[in-house]
C-alpha positions in Angstrom: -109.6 -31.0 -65.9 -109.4 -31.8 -69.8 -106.0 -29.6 -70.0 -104.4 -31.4 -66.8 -105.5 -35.0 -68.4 -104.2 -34.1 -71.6 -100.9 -33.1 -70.0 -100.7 -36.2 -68.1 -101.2 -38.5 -71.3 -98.0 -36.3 -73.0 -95.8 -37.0 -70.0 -96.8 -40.8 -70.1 -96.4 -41.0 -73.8 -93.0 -39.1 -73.7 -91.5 -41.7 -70.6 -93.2 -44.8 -72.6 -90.9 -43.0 -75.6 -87.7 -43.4 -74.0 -84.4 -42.2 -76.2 -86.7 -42.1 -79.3 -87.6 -43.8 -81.7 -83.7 -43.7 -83.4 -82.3 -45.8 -80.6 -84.9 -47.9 -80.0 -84.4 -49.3 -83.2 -80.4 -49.3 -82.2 -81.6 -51.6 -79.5 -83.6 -53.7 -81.4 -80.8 -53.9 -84.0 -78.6 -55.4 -82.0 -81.2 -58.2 -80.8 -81.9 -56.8 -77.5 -85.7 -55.4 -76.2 -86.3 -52.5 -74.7 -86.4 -51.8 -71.0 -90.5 -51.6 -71.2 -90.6 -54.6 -73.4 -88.5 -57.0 -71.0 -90.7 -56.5 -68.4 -93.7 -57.3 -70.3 -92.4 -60.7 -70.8 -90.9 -61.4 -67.6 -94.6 -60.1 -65.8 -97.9 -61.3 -66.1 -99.7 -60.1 -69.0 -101.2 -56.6 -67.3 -100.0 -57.5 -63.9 -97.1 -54.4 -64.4 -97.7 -51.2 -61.9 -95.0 -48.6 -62.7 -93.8 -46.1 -60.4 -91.6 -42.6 -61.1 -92.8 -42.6 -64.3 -92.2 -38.5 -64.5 -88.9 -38.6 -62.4 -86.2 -36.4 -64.0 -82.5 -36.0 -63.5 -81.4 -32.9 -61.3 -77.9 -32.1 -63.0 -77.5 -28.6 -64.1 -73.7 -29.3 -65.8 -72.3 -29.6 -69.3 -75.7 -29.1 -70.9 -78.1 -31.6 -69.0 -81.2 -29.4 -68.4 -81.5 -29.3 -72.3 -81.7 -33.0 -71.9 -84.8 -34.6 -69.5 -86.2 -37.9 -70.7 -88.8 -38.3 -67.9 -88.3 -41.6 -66.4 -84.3 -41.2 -65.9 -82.9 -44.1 -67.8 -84.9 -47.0 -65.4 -88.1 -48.4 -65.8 -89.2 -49.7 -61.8 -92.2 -51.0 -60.3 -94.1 -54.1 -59.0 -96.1 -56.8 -60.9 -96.5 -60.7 -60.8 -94.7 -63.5 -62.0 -97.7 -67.0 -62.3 -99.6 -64.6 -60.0 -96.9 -63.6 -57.1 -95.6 -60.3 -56.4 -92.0 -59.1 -57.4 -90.4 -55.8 -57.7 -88.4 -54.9 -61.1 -86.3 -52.1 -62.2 -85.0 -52.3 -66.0 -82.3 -50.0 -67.6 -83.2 -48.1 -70.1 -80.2 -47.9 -72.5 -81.9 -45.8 -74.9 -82.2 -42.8 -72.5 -78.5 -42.0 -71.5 -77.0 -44.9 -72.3 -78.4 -46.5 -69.3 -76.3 -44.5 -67.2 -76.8 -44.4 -63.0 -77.5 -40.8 -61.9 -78.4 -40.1 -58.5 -82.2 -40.0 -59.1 -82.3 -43.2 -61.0 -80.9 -45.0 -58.4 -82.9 -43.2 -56.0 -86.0 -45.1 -57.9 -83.7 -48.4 -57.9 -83.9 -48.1 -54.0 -87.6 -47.0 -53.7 -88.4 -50.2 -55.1 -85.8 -52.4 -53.0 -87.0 -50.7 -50.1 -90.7 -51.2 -50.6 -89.6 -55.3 -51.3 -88.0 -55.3 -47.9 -91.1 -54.3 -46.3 -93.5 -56.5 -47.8 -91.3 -59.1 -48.5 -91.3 -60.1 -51.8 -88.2 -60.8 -55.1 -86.3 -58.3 -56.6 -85.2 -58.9 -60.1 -83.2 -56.1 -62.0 -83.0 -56.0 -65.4 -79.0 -54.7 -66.2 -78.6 -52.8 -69.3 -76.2 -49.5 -68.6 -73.2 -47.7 -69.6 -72.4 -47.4 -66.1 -72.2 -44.3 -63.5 -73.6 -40.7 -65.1 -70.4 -39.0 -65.8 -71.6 -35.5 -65.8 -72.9 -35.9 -62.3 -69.9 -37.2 -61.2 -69.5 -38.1 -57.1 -73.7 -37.9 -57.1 -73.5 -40.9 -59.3 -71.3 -42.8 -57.1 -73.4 -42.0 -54.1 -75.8 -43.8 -55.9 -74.4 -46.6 -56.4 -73.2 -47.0 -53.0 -77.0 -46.7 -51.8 -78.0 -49.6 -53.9 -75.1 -51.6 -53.0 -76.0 -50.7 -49.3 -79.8 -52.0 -49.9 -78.1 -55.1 -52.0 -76.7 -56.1 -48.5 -79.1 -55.0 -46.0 -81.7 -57.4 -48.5 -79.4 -60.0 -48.7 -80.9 -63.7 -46.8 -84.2 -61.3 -46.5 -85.6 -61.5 -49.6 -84.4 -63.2 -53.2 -82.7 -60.9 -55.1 -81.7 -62.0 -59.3 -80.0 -59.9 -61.6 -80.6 -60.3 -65.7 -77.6 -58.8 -67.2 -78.9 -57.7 -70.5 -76.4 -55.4 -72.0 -73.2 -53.5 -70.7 -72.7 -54.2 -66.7 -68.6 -51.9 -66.1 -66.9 -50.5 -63.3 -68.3 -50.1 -59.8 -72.0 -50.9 -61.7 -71.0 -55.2 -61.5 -71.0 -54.9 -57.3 -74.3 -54.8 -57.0 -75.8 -57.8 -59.5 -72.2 -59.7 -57.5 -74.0 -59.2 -54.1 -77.4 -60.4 -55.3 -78.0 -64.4 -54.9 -78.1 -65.1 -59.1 -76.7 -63.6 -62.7 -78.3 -65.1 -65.4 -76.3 -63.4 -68.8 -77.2 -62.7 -72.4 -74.7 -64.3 -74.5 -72.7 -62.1 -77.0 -74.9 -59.0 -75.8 -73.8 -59.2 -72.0 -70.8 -58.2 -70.4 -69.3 -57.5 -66.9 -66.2 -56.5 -65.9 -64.2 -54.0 -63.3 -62.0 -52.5 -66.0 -62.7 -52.7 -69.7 -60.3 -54.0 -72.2 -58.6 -50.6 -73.1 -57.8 -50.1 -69.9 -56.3 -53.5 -69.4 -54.7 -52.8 -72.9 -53.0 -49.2 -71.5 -52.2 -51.2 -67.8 -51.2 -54.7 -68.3 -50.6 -54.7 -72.1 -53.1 -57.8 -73.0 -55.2 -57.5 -75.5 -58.6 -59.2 -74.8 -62.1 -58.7 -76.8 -65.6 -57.7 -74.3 -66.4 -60.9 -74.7 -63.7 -62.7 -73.7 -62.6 -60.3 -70.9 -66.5 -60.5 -69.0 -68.9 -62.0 -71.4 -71.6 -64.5 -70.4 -69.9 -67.2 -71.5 -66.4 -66.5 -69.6 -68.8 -65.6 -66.3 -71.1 -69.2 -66.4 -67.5 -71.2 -67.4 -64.1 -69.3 -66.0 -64.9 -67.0 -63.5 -68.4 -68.5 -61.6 -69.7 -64.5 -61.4 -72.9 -65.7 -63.2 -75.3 -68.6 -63.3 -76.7 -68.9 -66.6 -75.7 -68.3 -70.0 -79.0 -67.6 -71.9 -79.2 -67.1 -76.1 -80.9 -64.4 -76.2 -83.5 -61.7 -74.4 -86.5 -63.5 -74.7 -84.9 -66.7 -73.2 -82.9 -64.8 -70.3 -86.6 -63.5 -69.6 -88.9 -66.8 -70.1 -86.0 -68.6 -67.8 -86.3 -66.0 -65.2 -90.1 -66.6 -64.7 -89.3 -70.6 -64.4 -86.8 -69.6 -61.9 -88.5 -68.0 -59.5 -91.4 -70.2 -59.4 -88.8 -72.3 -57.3 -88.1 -69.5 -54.6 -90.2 -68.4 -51.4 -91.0 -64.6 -52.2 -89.0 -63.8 -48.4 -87.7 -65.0 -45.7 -90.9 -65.3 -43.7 -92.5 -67.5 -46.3 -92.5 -71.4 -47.8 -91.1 -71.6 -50.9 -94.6 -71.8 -53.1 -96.2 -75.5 -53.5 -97.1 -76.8 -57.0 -99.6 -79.3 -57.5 -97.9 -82.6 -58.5 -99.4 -85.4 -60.3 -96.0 -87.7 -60.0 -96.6 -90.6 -57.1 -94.1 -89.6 -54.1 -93.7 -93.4 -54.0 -92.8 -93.9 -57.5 -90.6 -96.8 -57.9 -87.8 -96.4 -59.9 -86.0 -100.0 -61.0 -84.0 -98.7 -63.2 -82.0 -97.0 -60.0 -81.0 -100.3 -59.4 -78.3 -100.8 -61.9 -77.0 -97.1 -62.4 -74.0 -97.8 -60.3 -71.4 -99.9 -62.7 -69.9 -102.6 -61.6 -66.0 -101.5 -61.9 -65.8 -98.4 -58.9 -63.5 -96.8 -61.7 -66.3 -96.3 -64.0 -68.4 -93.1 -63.8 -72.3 -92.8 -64.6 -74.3 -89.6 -64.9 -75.5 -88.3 -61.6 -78.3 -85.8 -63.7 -80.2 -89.3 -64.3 -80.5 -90.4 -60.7 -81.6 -87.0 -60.0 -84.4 -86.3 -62.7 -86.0 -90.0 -61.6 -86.1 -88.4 -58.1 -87.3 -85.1 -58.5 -90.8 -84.4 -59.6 -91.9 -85.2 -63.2 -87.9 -84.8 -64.0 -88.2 -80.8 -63.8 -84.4 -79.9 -62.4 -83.5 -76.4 -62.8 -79.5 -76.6 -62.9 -77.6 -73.4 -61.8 -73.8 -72.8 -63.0 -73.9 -76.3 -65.2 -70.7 -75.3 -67.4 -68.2 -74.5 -64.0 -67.3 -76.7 -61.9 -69.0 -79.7 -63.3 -67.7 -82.2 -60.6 -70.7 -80.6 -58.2 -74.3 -80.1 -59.8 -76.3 -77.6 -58.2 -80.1 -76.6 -58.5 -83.7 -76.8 -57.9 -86.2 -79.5 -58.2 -89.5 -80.2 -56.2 -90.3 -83.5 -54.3 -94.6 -83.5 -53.6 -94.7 -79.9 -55.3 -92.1 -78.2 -52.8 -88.9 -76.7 -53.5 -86.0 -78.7 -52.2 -82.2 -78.1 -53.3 -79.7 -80.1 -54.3 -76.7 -80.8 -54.5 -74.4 -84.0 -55.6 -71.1 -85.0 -57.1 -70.7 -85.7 -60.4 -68.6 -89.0 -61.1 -68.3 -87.9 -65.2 -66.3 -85.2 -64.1 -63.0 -85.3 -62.2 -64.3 -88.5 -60.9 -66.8 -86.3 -58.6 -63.9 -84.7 -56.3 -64.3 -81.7 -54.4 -61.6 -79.0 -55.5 -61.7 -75.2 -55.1 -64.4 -74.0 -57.4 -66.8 -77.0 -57.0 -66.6 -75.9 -52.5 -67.3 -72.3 -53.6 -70.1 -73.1 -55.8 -72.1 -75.7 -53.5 -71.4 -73.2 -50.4 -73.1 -70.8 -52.0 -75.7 -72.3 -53.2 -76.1 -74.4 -49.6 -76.1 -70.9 -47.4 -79.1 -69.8 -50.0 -81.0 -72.8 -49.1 -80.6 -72.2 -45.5 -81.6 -68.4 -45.7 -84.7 -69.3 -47.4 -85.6 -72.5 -45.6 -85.4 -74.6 -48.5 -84.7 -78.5 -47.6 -81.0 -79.2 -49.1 -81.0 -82.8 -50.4 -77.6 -84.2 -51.1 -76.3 -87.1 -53.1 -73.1 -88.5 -52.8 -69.9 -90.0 -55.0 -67.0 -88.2 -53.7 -63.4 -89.9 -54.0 -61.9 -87.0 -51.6 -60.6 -84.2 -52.3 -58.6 -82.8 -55.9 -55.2 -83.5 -54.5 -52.2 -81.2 -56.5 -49.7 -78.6 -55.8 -52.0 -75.8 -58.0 -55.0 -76.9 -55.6 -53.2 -76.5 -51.7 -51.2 -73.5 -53.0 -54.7 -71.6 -54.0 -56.2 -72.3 -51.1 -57.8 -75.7 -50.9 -57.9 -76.1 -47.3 -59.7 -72.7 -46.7 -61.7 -72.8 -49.9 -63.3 -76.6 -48.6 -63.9 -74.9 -45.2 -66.6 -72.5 -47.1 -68.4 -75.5 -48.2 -68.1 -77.9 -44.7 -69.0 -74.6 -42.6 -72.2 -73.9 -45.0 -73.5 -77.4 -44.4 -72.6 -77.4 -40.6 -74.1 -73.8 -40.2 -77.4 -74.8 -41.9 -80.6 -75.3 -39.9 -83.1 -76.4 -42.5 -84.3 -80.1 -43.4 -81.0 -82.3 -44.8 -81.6 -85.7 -46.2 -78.2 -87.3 -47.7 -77.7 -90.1 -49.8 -74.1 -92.2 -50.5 -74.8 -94.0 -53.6 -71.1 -95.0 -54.1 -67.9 -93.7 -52.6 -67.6 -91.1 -49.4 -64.2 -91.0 -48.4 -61.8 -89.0 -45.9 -62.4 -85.7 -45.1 -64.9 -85.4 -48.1 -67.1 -87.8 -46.2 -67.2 -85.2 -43.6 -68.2 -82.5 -45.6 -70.6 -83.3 -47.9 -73.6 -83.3 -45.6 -73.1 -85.9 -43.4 -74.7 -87.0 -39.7 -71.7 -85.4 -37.5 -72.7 -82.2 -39.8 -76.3 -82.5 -37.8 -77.7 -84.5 -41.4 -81.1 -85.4 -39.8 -81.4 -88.5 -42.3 -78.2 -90.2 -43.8 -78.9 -93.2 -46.1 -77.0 -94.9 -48.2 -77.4 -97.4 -51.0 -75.4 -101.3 -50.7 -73.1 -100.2 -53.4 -72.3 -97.7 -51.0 -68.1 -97.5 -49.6 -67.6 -95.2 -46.5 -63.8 -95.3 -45.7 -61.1 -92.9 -45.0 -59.9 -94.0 -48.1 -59.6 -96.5 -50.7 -59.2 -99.9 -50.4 -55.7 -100.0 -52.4 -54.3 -96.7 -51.4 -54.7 -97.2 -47.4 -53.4 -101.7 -48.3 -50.8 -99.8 -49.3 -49.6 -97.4 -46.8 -50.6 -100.0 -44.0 -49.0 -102.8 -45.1 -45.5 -100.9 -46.8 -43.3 -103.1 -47.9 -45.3 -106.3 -48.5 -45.1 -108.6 -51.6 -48.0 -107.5 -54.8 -49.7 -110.6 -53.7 -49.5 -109.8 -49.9 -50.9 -105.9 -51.1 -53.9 -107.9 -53.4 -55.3 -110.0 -50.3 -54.9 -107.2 -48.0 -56.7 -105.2 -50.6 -59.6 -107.8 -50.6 -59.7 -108.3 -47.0 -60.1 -104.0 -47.0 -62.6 -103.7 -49.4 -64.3 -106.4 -47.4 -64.1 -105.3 -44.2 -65.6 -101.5 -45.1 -65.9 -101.3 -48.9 -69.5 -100.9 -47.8 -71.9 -99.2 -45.5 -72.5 -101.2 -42.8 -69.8 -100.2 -40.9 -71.1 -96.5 -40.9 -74.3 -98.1 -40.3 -73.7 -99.7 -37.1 -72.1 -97.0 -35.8 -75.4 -95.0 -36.3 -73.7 -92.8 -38.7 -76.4 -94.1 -41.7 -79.9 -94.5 -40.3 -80.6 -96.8 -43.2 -79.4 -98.9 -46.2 -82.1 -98.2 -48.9 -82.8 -100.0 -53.0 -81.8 -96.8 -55.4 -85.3 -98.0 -56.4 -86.6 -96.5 -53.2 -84.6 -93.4 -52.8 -87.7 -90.9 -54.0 -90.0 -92.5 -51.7 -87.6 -92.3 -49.0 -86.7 -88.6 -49.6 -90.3 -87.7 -49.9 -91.0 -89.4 -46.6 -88.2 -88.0 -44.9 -89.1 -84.3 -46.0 -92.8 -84.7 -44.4 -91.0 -85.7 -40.9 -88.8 -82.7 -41.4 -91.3 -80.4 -42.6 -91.6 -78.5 -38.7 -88.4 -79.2 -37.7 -87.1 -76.7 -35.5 -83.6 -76.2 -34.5 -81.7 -72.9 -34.2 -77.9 -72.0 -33.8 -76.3 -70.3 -30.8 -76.5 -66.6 -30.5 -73.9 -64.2 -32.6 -74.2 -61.1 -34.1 -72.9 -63.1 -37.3 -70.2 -66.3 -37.9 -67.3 -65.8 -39.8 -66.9 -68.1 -42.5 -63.8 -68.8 -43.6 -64.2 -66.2 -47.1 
């Protein structure tokens, strides 16, 4: 008995080793953690429960059997995050290189597989040099497993990918089909093909960074959500995050106590709108006075800026939101900010989170670059996610909805089971000058001026909706938390489910 416990402590010690103790301090050279000591700060102190700690590699080519690290490269198992179960795998750089061979991933998809069945987050930690050459077609059989379970998880349970290190080649698919990135910056990259291959191919010469680095994926490209400083940040963010999320699709998001009034009374609502409709204002401030205690965890912040996008909590439950910006592109819908809301919005709806939606939007980004990429298609992603969705929506207009945008953005015909809107609300096809104009074509600047007045008059406002039954109510900004808070407690067993299909087809 002595012999086989002394046996098993030498196994555990050499997996707990990893590469050795040379590249561990590589690793920690560069600023990064280890596999073992990233998920010590994303779990619960002691809450960690490995599993295939002695797994080992099965290659018998160019040399491997001199080389078994047990453990294979990935650290994988089950712990909590404030006391809930996730699973976790984190690659192990040190061993490898971080490389996928086929038993690594067969421990990447042990773990998936046992989150499916319970129901409960997955969140891998990314650190690899990519498929195992030396096992070559193995390797890729791998990765087409995980990718399988990637998809077959997908509107199941929440799936969140740190990218922590290098992410190349057919290794970037699977953190793409999971719902969030969050990035390192200046120690994360993803890309298809790295930039000596674009070099040899295309003949541009581009830096890791630039070509897939956490910055380029958060501002150019949308692939990821967050660009974090560092390891420990990345990590500490992750935790907050999925505080926010229901552990599956069977479940309720989690419910925080809150100490903040639901009918908190916010005057300074009341004058956020300027007085010129030209003028912009912040949409983040009417936001953090609605949500509780001002806690708004923002996803993608630095693309697409004319649509914010994230997670708050209204009486300690999760609620999404989404709104136009007015700061930015005067809060039009274009091609990225559809993609990035439709996203988000089809989340929602697979997790049953309530989608609350405030809005400012002018219409949509008119310009030749715009219809020739795809506009019309593109702003279909985002109408079809809202019209698709089942869950709770509460929208509010707190200045301009016109045209087609109108439409979109949450709105009653969309089945928007409360639409308010404040009085410095306009609901119009379009503005008052531009449809003076193309009505009355060919009149004197004075006749266009009065006709503009009498416009703006008539439905520079929201009674017209309102009497139509389009808005249920005209509410005081000051009111708008109570009134969302309200509204989610009718909605809260709301039941209403779309036609049969083996699956729509959203306009991709």
């Amino acid at each position: 008995m002595s012999s086989t416990i002394e046996e098993l402590e030498r196994r555990r010690d050499a997996a707990r080793a990893g590469g050795g103790e040379k590249r561990v301090a590589a690793q920690h050279a560069k600023g990064k953690l280890t596999a073992r000591e990233r998920v010590e700060v994303l779990l619960d102190e002691g809450s960690f429960e490995e599993l295939d700690m002695y797994v080992e590699h099965n290659c018998v080519d160019f040399g491997m059997p001199d080389q078994i690290v047990p453990g294979d490269g990935v650290v994988t198992g089950s712990g909590t995050i404030n006391g809930r179960l996730v699973f976790v795998f984190s690659q192990d750089f040190t061993v490898f290189g971080g490389s996928l061979s086929e038993r690594h991933a067969q421990k990447i998809c042990k773990i998936m597989d046992m989150a499916l069945k319970v129901g409960a987050p997955v969140i891998g930690l990314n650190d690899s040099g990519g498929a195992r050459i030396q096992e070559g077609v193995a390797s890729l059989g791998g990765y087409a497993e995980v990718f399988q379970r990637n998809v077959l998880a997908s509107g199941v349970v929440p799936q969140l990918s740190l990218i922590m290190g290098p992410c190349a080649g057919g290794a970037v698919y699977s953190p793409a089909m999971t719902d969030f990135i969050f990035m390192v910056k200046d120690s994360s990259y993803m890309f298809v093909t790295g930039p000596d291959v674009v070099k040899t191919v295309t003949n541009e010469v581009v830096t890791q960074e630039e070509l897939g680095g956490a910055v380029t994926h958060t501002t150019r490209s949308s692939v990821a959500d967050l660009a974090l400083e560092n390891d420990i940040e990345a990590l500490l963010a992750a935790r907050d995050f999925i505080d926010f999320l229901p552990a599956s699709n069977r479940e309720r998001a989690p419910e925080r106590p809150c100490h903040d009034p639901w009918d908190r009374i916010e005057d300074s609502l009341d004058t956020l709108i300027p007085p010129s409709a030209n003028q912009p204002y912040d949409m983040h401030e009417l936001i953090r006075k609605t949500v509780d205690e001002g806690d708004f965890f923002e996803l993608q912040p630095a693309h697409a800026a004319n649509i914010i996008i994230g997670f708050g909590r209204i009486e300690g439950r999760t609620v999404g939101i989404v709104a136009n910006q007015p700061m930015v592109l005067a809060g039009c819908l274009d091609i990225n900010s559809s993609k990035k809301a439709a996203r988000f919005v089809r989340f929602c709806d697979a997790f049953e989170i309530p989608i609350v939606t405030f809005v400012d939007v002018p219409g949509f980004l008119p310009g030749v670059g715009q219809e020739h990429s795809g506009i019309i298609k593109h702003g279909a992603k985002l109408l079809f996610a809202y019209a698709e969705a089942t869950v709770p929506k509460i929208t509010v207009i707190t200045r301009k909805a016109y045209g087609g945008a109108y439409d979109v953005m949450a709105s009653k015909h969309l089945r928007g089971d409360l639409n308010y809107a404040w009085p410095t609300a306009e609901i119009a096809v379009m503005g008052a000058k531009g449809a003076v104009e193309i009505i009355f074509r060919g009149r004197t600047p004075e006749e266009i001026a009065e006709k503009t007045a009498e416009y703006e008059a008539r439905f520079a406002n929201p009674f017209v909706a309102a009497s139509k039954g389009f808005i249920d109510e005209v509410i005081m900004p000051h009111s708008t938390r109570r009134r969302i808070a309200l509204g989610l407690r009718k909605l809260r067993n709301k039941k209403l489910e779309n036609p049969w299909k083996k699956h729509d087809n959203i306009p991709l």
